[in-house]
C-alpha positions in Angstrom: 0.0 0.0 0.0 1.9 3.5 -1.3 1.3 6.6 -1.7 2.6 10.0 -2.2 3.2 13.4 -0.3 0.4 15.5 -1.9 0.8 18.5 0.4 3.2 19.5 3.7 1.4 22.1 5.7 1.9 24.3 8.6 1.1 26.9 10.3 2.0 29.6 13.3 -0.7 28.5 14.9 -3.8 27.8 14.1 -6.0 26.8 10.2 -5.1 26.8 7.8 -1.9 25.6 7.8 -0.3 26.8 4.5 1.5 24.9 1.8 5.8 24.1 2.0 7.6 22.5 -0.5 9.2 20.6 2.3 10.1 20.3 5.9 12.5 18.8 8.5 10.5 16.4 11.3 11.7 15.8 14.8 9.9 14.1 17.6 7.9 17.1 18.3 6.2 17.6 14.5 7.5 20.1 11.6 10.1 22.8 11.9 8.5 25.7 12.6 4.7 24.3 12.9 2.6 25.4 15.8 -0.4 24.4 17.6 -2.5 27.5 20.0 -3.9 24.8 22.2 -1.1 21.9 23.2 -3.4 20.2 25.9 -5.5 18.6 22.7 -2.6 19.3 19.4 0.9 18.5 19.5 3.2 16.8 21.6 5.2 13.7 21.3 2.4 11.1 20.5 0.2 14.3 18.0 3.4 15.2 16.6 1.7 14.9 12.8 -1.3 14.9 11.7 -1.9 13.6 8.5 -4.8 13.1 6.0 -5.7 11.7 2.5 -6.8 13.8 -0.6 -9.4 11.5 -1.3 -11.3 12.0 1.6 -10.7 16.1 1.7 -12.1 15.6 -2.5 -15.1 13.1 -1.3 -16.1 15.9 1.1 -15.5 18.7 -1.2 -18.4 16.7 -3.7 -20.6 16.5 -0.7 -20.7 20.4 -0.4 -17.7 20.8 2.0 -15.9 24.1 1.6 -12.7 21.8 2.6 -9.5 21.9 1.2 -5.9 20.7 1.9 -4.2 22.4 5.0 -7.7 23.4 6.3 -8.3 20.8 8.5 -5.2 21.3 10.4 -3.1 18.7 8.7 0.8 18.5 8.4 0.6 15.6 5.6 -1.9 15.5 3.4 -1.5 11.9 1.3 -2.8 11.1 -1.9 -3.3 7.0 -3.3 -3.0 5.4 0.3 -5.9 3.1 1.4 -7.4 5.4 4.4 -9.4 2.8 5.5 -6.2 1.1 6.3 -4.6 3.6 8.4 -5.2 3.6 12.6 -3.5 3.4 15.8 -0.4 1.5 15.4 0.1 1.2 11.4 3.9 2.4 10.4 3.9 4.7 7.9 7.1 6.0 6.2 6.8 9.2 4.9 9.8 10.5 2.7 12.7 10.1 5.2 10.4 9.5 8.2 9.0 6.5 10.0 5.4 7.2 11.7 3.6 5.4 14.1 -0.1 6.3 13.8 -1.2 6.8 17.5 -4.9 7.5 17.5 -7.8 9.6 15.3 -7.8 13.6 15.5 -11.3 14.6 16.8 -12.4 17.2 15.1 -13.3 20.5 16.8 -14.9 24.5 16.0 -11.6 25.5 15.2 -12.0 23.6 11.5 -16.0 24.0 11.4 -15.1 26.5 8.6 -14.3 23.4 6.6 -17.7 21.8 6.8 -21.0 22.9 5.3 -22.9 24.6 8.5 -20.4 24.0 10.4 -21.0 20.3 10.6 -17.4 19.4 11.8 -18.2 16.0 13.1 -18.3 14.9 9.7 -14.7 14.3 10.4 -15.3 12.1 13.4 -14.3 8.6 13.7 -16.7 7.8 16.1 -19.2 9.0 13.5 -18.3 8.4 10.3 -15.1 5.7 11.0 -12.7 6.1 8.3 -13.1 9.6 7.8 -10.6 10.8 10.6 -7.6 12.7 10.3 -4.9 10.5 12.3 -2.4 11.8 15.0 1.8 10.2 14.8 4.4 10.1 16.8 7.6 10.2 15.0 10.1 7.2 15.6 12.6 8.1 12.9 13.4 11.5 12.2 14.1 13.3 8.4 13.1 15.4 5.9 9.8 15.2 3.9 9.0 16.8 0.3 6.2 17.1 -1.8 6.1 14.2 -3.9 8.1 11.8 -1.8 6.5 8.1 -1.2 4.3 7.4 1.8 4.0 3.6 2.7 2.5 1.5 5.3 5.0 -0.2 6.5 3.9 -2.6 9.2 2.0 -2.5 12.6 3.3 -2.0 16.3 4.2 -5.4 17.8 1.9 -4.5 20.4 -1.0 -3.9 18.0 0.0 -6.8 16.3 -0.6 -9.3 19.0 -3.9 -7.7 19.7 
């Protein structure tokens, strides 16, 4: 399952996070990325957030004013399987080795994305497989626009489970 770096976004705080042709990745997210509220963004195990195209494009043909870097997301994918992606899939990302932690809830701060506001449209505990996902980074690097995304195994503790 592979994919590509469709879009690397950040911000100084806040959405939308605004389009970079690349960016370095430590344990605590993008260079010079910010999040205004670090008791529910951010952090070692929210250090990325990451998305798929398809899913921003399905919900732009349901009406959604939603588009890439408005939902908050550092890595917006394109090709990968989103209905594949949770809590302890590896993903490699460029230079970068993932480990997806948990879903992002969605919240007000990106019911500008959503026709009236309907932000849980976004919730995995609404609409599973429609989440944005949270990573903690294990391997740090450089990513770039273009550069292949790839599942790359599960977290031996998920995998026993």
């Amino acid at each position: 399952m592979t994919g590509t770096v469709h879009a690397i976004n950040t911000s100084k705080g806040g959405v939308p996070k605004l389009p970079q042709p690349e960016a370095s990745v430590t344990v605590d997210g993008l260079v010079g990325d910010r999040q205004r509220d670090r008791r529910y963004h951010g952090g070692p195990m929210r250090a990325v957030s990451l998305y798929s195209l398809e899913r921003i494009r399905a919900l732009q043909a349901e009406g959604h004013p939603v588009d890439v870097g408005t939902m908050g997301e550092n890595v917006t994918v394109a090709g990968l399987d989103w209905s594949r992606v949770g809590p302890g899939v590896r993903v490699s990302v460029g230079d970068v080795l993932l480990e997806i932690t948990r879903d992002a809830p969605p919240c007000k701060t990106i019911a500008g994305s959503f026709r009236d506001g309907g932000f849980t449209r976004a919730s995995q505990k609404v609409h599973p497989g429609w989440s944005r996902f949270y990573a903690r980074v294990l391997r740090e690097g450089s990513v770039r626009v273009g550069d292949p995304v790839a599942v790359v195994g599960v977290a031996p503790e998920e995998a026993s489970s």
